[in-house]
C-alpha positions as CSV (number, residue, x, y, z in Angstrom):
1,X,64.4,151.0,58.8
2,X,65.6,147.4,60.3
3,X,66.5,145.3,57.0
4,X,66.2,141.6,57.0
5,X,68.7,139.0,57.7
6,X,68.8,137.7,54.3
7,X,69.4,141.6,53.0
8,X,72.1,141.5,55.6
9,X,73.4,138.8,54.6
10,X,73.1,138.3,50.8
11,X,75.5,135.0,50.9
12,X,73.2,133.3,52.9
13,X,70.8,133.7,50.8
14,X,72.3,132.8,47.9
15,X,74.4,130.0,49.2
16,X,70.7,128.5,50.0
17,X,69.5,128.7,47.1
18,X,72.5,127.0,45.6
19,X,71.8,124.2,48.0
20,X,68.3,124.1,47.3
21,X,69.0,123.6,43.3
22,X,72.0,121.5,43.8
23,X,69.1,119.1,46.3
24,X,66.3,119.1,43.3
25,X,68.8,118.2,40.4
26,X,70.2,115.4,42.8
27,X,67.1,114.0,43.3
28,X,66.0,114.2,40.0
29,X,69.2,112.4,38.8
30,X,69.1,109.5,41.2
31,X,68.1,106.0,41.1
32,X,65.3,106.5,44.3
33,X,63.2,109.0,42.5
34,X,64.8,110.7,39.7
35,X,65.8,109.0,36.1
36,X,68.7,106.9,37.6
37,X,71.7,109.6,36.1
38,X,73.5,109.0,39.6
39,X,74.1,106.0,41.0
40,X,72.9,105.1,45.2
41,X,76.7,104.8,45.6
42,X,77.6,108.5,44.7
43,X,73.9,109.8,46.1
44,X,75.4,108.2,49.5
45,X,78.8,110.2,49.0
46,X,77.2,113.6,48.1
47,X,75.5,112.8,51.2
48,X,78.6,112.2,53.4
49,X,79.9,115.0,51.8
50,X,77.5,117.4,52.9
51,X,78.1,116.1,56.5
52,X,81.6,116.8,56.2
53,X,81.0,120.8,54.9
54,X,78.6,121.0,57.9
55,X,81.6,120.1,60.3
56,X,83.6,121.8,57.9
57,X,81.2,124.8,59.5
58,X,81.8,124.2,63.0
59,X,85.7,124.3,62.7
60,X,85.6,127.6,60.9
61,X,83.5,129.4,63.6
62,X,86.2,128.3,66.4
63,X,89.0,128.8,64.2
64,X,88.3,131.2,61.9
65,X,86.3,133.2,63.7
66,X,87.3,133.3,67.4
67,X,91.0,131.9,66.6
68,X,90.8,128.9,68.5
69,X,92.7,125.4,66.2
70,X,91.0,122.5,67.7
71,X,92.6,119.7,66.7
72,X,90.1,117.0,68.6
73,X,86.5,118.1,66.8
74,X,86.5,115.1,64.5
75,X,86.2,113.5,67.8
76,X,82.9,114.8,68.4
77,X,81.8,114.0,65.1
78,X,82.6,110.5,65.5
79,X,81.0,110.3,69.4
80,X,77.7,111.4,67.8
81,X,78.4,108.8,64.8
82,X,78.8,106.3,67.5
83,X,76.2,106.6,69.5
84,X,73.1,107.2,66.7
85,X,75.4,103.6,65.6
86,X,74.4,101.7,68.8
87,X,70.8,102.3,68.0
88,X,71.0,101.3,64.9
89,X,73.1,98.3,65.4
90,X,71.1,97.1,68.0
91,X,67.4,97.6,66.6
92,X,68.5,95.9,63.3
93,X,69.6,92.5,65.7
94,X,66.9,92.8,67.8
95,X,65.0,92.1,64.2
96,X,67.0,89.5,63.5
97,X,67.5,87.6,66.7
98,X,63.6,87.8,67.7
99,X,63.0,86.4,63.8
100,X,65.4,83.5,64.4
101,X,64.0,82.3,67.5
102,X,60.4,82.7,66.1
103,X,61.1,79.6,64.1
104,X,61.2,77.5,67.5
105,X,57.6,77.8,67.7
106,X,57.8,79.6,71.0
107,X,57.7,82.7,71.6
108,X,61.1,83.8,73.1
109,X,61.4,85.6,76.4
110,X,62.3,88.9,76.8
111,X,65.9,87.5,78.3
112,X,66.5,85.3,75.4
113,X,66.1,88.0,73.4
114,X,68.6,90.0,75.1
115,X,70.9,87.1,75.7
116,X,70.8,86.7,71.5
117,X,71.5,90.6,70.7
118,X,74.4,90.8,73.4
119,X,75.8,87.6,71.6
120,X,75.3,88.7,68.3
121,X,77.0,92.0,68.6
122,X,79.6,90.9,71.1
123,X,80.5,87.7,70.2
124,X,83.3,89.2,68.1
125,X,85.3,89.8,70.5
126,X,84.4,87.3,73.0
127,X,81.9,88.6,75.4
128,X,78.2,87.5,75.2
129,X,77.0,90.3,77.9
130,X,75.8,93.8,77.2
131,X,77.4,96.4,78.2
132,X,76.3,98.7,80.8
133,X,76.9,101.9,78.2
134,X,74.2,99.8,76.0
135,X,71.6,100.2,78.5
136,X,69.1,103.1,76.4
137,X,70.5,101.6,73.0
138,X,67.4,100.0,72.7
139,X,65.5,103.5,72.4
140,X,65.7,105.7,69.5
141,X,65.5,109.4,71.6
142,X,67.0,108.7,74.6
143,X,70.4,107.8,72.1
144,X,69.3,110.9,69.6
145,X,69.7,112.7,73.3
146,X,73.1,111.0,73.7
147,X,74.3,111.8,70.7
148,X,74.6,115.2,71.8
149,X,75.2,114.9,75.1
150,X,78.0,113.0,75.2
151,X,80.3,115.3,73.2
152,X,78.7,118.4,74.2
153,X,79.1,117.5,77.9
154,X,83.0,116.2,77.1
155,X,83.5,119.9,75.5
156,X,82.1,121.4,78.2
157,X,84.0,119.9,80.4
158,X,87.6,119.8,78.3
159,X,86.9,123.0,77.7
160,X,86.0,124.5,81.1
161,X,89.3,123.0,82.1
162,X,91.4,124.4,79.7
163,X,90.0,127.8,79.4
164,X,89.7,128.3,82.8
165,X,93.5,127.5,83.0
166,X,94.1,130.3,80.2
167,X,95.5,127.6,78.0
168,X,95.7,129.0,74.5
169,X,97.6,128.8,71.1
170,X,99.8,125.8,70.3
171,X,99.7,124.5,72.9
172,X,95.9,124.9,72.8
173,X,95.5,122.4,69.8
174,X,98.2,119.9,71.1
175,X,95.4,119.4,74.4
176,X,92.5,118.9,71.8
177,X,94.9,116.5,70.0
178,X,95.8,114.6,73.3
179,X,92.2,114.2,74.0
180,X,91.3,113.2,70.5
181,X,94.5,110.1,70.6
182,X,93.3,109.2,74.2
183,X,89.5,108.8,73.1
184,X,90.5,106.4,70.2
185,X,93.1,104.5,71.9
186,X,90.7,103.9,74.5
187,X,88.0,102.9,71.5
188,X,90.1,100.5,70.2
189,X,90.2,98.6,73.1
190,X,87.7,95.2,73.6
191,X,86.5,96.0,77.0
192,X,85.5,99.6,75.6
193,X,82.2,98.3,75.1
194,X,82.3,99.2,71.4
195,X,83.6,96.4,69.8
196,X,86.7,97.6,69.9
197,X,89.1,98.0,66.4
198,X,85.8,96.1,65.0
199,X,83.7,99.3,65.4
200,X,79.9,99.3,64.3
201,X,78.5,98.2,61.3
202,X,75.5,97.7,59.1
203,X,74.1,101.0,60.2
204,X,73.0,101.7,56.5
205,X,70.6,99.1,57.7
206,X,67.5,101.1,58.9
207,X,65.4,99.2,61.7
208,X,61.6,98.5,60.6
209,X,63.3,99.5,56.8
210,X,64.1,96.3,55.8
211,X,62.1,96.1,52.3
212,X,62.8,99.6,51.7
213,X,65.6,100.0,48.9
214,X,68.8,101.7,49.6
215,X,68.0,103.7,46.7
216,X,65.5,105.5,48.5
217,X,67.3,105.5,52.2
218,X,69.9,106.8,50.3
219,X,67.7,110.2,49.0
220,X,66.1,110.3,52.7
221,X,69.8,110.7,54.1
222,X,71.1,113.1,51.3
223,X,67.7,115.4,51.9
224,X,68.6,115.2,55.6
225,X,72.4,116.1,55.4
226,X,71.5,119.6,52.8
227,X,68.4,120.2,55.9
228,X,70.9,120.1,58.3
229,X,73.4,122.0,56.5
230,X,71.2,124.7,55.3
231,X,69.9,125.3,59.3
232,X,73.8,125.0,60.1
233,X,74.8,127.4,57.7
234,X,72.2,129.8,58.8
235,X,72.5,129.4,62.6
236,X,75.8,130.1,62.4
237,X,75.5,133.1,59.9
238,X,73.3,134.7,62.0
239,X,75.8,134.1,65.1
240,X,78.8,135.8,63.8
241,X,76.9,138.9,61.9
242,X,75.7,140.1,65.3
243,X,77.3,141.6,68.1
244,X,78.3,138.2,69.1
245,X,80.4,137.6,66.1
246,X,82.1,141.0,66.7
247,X,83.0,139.5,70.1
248,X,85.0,136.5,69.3
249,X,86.4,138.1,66.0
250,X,87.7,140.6,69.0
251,X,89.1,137.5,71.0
252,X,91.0,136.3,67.7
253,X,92.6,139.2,67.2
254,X,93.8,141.0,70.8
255,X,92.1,138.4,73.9
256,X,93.7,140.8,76.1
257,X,92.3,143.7,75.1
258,X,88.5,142.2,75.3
259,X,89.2,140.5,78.6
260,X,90.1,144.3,79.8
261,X,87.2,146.1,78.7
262,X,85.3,143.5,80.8
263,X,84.1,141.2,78.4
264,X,84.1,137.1,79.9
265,X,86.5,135.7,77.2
266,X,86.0,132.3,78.7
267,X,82.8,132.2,79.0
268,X,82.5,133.2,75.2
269,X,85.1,130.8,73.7
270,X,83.6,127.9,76.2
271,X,80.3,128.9,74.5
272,X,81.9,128.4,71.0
273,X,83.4,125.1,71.8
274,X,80.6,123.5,72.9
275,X,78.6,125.2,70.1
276,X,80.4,123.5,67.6
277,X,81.0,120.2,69.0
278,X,77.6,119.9,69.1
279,X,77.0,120.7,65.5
280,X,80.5,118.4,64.8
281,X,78.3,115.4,66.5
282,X,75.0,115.8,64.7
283,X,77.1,115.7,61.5
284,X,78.4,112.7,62.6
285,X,75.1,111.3,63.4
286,X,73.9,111.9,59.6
287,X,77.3,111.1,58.7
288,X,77.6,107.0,59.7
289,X,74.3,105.7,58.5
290,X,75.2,106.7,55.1
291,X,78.8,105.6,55.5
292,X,77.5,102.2,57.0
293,X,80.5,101.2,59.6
294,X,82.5,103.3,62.5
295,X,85.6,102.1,64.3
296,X,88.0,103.9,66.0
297,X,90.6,104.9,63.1
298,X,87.7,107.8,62.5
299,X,88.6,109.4,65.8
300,X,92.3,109.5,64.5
301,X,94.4,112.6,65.2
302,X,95.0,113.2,61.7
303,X,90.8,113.2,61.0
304,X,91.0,116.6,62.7
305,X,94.1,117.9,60.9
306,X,92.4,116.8,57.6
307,X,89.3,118.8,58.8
308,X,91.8,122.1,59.0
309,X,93.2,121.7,55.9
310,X,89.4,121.5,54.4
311,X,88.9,124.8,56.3
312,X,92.4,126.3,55.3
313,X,91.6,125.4,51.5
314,X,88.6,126.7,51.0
315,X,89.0,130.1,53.1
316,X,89.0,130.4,56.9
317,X,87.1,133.7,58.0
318,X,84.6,133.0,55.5
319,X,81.6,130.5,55.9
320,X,81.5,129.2,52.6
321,X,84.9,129.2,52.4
322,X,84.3,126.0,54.5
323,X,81.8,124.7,52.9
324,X,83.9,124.9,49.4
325,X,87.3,123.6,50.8
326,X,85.2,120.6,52.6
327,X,83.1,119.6,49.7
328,X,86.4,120.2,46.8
329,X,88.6,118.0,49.1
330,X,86.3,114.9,50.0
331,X,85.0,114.5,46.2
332,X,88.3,115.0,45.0
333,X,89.5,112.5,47.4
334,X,86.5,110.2,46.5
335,X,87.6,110.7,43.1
336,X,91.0,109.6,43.5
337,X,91.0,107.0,46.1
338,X,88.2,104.9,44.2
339,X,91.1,103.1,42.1
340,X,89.2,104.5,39.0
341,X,91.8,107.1,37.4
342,X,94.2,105.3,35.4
343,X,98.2,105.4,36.6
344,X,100.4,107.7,35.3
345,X,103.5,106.2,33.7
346,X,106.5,108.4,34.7
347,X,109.7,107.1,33.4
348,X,110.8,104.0,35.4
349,X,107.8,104.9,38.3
350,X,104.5,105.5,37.9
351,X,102.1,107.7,39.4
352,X,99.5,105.7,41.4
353,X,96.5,108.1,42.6
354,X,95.8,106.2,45.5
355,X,99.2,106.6,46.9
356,X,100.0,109.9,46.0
357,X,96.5,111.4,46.7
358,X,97.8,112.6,50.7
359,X,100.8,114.1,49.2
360,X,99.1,116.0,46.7
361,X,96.2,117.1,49.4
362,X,99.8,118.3,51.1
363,X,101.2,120.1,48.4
364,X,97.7,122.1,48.4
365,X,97.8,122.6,51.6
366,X,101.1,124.4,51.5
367,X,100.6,126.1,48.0
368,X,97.3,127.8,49.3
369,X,99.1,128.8,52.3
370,X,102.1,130.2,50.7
371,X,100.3,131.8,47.3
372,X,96.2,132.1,48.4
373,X,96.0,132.7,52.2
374,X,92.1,133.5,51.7
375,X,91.8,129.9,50.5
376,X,89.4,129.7,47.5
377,X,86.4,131.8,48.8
378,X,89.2,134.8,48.3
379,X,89.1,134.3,44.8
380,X,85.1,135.9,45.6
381,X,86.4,139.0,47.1
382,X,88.2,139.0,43.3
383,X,84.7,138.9,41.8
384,X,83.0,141.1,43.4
385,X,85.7,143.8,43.3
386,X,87.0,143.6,46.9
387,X,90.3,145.1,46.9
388,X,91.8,144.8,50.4
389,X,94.0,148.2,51.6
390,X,97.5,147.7,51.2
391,X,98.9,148.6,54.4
392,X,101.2,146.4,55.2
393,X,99.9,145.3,59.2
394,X,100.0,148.9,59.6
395,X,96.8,150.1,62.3
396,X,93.8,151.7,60.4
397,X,94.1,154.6,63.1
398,X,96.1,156.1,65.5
399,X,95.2,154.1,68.1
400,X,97.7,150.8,68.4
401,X,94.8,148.5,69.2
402,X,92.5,149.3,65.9
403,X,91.8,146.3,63.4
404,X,94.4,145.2,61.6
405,X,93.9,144.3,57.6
406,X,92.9,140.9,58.2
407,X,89.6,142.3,60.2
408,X,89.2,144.9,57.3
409,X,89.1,142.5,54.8
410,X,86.0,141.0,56.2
């Protein structure tokens, strides 16, 4: 008899209902709807944060899964942030320009209108026209269709080009980081036709929203992010516990091998790329509402080598590994960036949080790596009573090519 998913899966279920009571006591804690126990500040950072484990997602099914160390996905995430923030920023002016020259007593033409948003937006960095890449900003699909398309087609592409080409390992991740560095240098220019190192901002201000309180917007975002996540976390669940999963766990661990039994290893890690930079983008479009700006320091190399160590933390191989390491680094990092935690006096130096948070993040980075290679969702296998053989890297039969004890382990 078939069984269901969920009884293949038991951590899906369970991690959803984990989600599911962790939404409910959020909501019933914060200032929107609940008894005001957590502030709109911390509601929109448990938001953020659940953006960040569902990108958190995406890198751990092309890394830990089909072995593949992008370094350029935080890329993605912020293309989808930027384009969901063009909409945003240009509804919210289009408000405020058509309510400022409504106090002439004429009604203002549909160019004076347009004249008034391109100036407000652009005037920043001395340009009063709208750029060409601004010309569906005014519609709310055809940029929710962007949002994807833009870094799902740039995957498809980067990725066409490189897998085509065989590229792979190191040197792999040094292209992804190329690509990221290009896209932000390019970002921070004026003539980008994003405003440059000014970014977007105000996108926490919704269009047609503008009696509604924060308080709520910020509940409407946070039930949206644990949505997505929960579909995310299933999607991809059900993706590597199938044949499919089998496939690129197979890539990971012998490419040649698959690519000689006839499989289309291109085709499949293509596929996986693409897969996850379009779940990397709808993150970011959840993401930069709630954060309220985006500039081009987001697209920074080192975004996507924060977004590894997340991965490496909490367990690569292991979905919710992901989800942990994501979630434990960005409220820890909340926690001790927010100039809150009183410095440590050390002798003649004193230990300043803010400063020293990276370093630390490093030093767990480094200790997991060297003492926890499972990352914290190992510490499960523990639990449940999951002792890995001890073989040593030694095959599990007599052929050469059998899984090794990292595939046994899983």
């Amino acid at each position: 008899m078939t069984r269901s998913f969920f009884a293949r899966n038991p951590s899906a279920l369970i991690f959803i209902a984990f989600l599911a009571l962790f939404t409910l006591a959020v909501t019933l804690m914060s200032e929107g709807l609940g008894a005001g126990l957590i502030s709109t500040s911390f509601v929109k950072t448990l938001g953020k944060t659940l953006c960040l484990c569902l990108v958190a997602l995406a890198m751990d099914l092309i890394w830990g899964y089909a072995g593949i160390l992008s370094l350029g996905h935080m890329a993605f995430f912020a293309l989808g942030g930027y384009m969901i923030g063009m909409w945003l920023m240009y509804a919210r002016t289009e408000e405020i320009v058509v309510a400022a020259l409504s106090q002439g007593g004429l009604p203002a033409t549909p160019e004076e209108v347009q004249q008034g948003i391109a100036t407000q937006i652009f005037g920043v960095v001395g340009s009063s026209d709208l750029p060409a890449i601004w010309s569906f900003a005014h519609s709310l699909p055809l940029q929710l269709i962007l949002a994807l398309a833009v870094p799902g087609l740039l995957a498809l592409v980067f990725g066409w080009l490189a897998f085509r080409s065989r590229v792979t390992g190191v040197y792999l991740s040094i292209l992804t980081q190329a690509m990221t560095l290009a896209l932000a240098l390019y970002l921070f220019q004026n003539d980008s036709g994003l405003r440059g190192n000014n970014g977007l901002s105000g996108l926490q201000n919704l269009p047609g929203l503008g009696q509604t309180s924060q308080d709520l917007i910020s509940i409407w975002f946070f039930w949206a992010s644990a949505l997505a996540l929960a579909l995310g976390y299933l999607t991809l669940n059900w993706v590597v516990s199938g044949k499919f999963g089998s496939v690129i766990r197979a890539i990971r661990d012998d490419e040649a091998r698959v690519r000689f039994l006839g499989y289309p290893v291109e085709t499949y890690k293509l596929f996986v790329f693409t897969l996850t930079a379009l779940i990397a983008a709808l993150a970011g479009v959840l993401y930069y509402p709630q954060a309220g700006i985006i500039n081009p320091a987001e697209l920074a190399p080192i975004a996507s080598i924060y977004l590894a160590v997340w991965v490496a933390i909490g367990g690569r191989g292991r979905l919710y590994g992901a989800v942990i390491g994501a979630a434990f680094v960005s409220l820890l990092s909340s926690l001790f960036t927010s100039g809150r935690l009183p410095d440590i006096p050390l002798g003649p130096v004193s230990l300043n949080w803010v400063d020293w948070w990276l370093v630390l993040l490093g030093l767990a980075f480094v200790a997991v790596t060297l003492l926890a290679p499972k990352g914290i969702g190992g510490l499960f296998d523990r639990f449940q009573g999951v002792i890995p053989p001890d073989r040593k890297g030694a095959p599990l039969g007599p052929d050469d090519g059998s899984l090794q004890e990292q595939e046994a382990q899983q």
